[in-house]
N, CA, C and O atoms as a DFTB+ gen file, in Angstrom:
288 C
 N C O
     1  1      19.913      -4.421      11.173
     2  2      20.140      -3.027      11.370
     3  2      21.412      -2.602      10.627
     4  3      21.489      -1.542      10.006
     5  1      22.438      -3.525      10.734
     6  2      23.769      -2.906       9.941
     7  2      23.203      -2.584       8.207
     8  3      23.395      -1.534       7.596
     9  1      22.541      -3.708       7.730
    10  2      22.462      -3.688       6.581
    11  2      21.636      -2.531       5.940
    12  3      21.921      -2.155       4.803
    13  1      20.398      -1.833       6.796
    14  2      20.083      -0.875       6.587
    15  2      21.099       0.732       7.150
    16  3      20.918       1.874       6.728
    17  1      21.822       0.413       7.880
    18  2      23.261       1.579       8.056
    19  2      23.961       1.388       6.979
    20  3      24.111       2.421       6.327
    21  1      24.496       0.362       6.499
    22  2      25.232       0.645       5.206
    23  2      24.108       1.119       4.091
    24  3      24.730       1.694       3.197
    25  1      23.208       1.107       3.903
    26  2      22.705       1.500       3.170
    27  2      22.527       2.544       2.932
    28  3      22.481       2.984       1.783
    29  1      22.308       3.534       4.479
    30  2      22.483       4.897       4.601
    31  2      24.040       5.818       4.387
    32  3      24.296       7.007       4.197
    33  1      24.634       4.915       4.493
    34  2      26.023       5.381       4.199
    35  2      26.485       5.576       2.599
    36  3      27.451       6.229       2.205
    37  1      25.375       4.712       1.666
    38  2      25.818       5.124       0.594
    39  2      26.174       3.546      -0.296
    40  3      26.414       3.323      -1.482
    41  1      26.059       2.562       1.027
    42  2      26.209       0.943       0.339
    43  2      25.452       0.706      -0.638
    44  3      24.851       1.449      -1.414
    45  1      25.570      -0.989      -0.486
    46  2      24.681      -1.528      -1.302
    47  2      23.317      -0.906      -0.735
    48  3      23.275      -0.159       0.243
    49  1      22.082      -1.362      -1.570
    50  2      20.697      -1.249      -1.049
    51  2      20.496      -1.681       0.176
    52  3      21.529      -2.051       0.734
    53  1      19.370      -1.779       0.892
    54  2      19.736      -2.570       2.025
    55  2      18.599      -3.758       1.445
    56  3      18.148      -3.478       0.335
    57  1      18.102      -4.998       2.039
    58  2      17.122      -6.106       1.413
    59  2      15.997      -5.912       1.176
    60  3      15.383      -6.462       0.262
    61  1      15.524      -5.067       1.987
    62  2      14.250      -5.000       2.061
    63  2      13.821      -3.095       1.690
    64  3      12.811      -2.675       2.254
    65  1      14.474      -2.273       0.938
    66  2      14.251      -0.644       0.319
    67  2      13.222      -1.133      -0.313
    68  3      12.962      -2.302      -0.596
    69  1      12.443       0.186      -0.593
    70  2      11.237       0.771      -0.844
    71  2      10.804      -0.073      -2.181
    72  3       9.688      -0.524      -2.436
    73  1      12.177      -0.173      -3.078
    74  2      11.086      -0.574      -4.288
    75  2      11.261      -2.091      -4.245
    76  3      11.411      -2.633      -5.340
    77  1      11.265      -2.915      -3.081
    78  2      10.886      -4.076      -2.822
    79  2       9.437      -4.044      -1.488
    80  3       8.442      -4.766      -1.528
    81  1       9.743      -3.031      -0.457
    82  2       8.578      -3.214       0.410
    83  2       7.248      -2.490       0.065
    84  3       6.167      -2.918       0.468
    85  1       7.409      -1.070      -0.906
    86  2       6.257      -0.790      -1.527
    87  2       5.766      -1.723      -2.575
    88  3       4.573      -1.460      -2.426
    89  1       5.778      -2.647      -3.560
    90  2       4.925      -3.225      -4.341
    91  2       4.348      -4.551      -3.491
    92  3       3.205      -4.995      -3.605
    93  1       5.416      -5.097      -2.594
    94  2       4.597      -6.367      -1.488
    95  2       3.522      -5.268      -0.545
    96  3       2.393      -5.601      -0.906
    97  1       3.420      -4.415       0.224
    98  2       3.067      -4.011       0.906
    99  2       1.700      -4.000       0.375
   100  3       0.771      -4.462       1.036
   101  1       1.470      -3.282      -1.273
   102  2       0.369      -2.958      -2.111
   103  2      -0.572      -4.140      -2.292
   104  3      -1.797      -4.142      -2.170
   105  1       0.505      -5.469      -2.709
   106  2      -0.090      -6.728      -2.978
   107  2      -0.838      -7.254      -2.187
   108  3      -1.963      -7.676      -2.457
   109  1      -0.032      -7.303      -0.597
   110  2      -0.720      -7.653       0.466
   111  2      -2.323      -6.511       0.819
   112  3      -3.474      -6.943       0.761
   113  1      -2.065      -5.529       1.052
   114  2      -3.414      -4.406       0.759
   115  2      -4.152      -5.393      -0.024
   116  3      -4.772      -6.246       0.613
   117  1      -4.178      -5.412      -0.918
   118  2      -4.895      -5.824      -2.195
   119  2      -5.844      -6.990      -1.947
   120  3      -7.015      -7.150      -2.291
   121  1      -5.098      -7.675      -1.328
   122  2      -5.595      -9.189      -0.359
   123  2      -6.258      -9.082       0.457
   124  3      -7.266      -9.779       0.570
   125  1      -5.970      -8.325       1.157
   126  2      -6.979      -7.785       2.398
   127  2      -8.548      -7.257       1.789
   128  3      -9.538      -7.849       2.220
   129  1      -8.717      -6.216       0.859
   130  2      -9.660      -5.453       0.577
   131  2     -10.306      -6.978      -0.392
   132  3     -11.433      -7.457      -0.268
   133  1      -9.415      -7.383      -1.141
   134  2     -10.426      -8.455      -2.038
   135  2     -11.151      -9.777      -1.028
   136  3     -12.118     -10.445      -1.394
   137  1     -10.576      -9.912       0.018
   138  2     -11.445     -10.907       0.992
   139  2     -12.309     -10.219       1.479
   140  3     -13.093     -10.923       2.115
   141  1     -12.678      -8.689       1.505
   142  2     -13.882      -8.388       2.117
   143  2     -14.733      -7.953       1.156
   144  3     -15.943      -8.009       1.375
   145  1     -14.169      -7.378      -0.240
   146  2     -15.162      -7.368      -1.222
   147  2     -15.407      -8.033      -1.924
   148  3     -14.518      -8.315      -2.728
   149  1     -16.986      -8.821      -2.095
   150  2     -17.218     -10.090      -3.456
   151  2     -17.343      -9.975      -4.399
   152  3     -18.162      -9.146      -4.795
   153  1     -16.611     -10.733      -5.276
   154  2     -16.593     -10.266      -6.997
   155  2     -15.327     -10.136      -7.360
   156  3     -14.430      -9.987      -6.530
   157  1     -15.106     -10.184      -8.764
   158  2     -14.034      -9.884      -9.355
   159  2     -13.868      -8.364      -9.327
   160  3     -14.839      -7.666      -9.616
   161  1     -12.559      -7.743      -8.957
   162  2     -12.240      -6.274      -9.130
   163  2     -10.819      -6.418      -9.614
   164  3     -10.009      -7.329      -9.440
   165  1     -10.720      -5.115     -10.359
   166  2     -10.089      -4.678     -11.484
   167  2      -9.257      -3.598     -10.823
   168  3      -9.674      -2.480     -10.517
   169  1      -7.984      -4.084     -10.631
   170  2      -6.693      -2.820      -9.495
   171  2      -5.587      -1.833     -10.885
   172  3      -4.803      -2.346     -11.684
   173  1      -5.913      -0.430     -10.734
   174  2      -5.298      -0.033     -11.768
   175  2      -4.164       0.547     -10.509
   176  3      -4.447       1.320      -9.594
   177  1      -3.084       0.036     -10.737
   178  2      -1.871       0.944     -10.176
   179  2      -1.726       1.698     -10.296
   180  3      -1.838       2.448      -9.326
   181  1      -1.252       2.361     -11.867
   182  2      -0.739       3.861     -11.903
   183  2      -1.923       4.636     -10.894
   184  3      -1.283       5.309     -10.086
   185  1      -2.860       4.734     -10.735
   186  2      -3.882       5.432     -10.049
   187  2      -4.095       5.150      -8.984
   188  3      -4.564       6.055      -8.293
   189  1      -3.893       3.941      -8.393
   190  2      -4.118       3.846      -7.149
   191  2      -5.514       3.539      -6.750
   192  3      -5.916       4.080      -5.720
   193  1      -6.551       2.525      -7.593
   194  2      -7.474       2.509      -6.891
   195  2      -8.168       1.645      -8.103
   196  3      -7.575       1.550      -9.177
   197  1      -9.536       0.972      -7.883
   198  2      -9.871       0.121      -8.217
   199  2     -11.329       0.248      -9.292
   200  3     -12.455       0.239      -8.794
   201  1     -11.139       0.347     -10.594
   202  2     -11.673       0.599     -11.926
   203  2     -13.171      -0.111     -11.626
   204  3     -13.956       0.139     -12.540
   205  1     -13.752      -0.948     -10.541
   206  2     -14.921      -1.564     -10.855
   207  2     -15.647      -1.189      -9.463
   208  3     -16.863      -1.121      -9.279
   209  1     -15.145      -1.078      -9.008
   210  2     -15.576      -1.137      -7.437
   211  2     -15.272      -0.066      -6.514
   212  3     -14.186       0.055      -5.947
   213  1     -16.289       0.725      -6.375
   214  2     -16.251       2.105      -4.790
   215  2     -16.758       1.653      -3.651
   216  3     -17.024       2.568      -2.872
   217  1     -17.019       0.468      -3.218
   218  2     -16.796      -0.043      -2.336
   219  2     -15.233      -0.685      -1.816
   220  3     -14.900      -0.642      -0.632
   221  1     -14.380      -1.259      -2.864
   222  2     -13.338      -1.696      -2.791
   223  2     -12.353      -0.068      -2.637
   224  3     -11.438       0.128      -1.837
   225  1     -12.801       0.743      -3.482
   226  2     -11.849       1.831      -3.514
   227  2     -11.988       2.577      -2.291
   228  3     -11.071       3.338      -1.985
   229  1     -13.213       2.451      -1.385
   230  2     -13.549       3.018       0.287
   231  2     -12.556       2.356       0.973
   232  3     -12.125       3.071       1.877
   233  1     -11.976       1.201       0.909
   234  2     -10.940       0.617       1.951
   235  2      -9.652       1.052       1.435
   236  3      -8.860       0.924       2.369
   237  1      -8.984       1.550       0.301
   238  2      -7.883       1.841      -0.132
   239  2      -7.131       3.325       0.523
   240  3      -5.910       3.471       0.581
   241  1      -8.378       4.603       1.098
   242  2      -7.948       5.439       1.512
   243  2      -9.291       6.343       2.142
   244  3      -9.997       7.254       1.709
   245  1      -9.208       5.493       3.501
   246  2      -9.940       5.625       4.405
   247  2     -10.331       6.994       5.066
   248  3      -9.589       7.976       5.100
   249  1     -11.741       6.918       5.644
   250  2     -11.826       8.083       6.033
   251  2     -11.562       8.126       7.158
   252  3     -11.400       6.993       7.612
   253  1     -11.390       9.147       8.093
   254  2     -11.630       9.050       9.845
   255  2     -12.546       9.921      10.090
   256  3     -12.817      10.904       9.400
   257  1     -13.084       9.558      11.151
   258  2     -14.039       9.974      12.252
   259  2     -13.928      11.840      12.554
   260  3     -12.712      11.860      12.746
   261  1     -14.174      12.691      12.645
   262  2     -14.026      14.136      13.393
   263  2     -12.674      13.846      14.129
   264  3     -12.232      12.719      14.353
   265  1     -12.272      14.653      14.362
   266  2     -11.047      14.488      15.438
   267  2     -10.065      13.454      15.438
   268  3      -9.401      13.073      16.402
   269  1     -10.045      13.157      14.603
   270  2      -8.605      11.763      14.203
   271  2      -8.066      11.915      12.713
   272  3      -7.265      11.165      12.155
   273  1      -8.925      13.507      11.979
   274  2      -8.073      13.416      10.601
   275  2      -6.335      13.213      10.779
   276  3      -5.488      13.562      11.602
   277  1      -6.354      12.665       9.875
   278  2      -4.692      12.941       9.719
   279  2      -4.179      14.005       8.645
   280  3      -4.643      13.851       7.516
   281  1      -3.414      14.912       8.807
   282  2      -2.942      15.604       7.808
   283  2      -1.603      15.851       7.903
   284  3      -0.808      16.076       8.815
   285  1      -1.552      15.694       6.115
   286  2       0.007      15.366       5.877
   287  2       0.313      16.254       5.218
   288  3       1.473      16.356       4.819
């Protein structure tokens, strides 16, 4: 916790900021969706979603049900 307070104060980074937990976070995603889809698929980053596969690209940004949209 300190290390993320100094960070807010203007410190060093703290260990674990965004442009270390967003690209693991993605990787791990990535792992997840490729153990449930079979086959080789093709992950374009800048875009966010997956050049071979709309089945793979259905788990990347899910739908919900009536009454549980989320809006941001």
């Amino acid at each position: 916790m300190n290390d993320w307070v100094r960070a807010c104060k203007g410190g060093d980074p703290a260990c674990s900021d965004f442009s270390v937990a967003g690209p693991f976070t993605e990787w791990v995603v990535l792992g997840v969706i490729a153990f449930r889809v079979p086959g080789k698929l093709e992950w374009d980053s800048a875009n966010m979603r997956f050049t071979n596969s709309e089945e793979a690209n259905s788990y990347v940004k899910p739908t919900f049900r009536q009454g549980w949209e989320l809006t941001l």
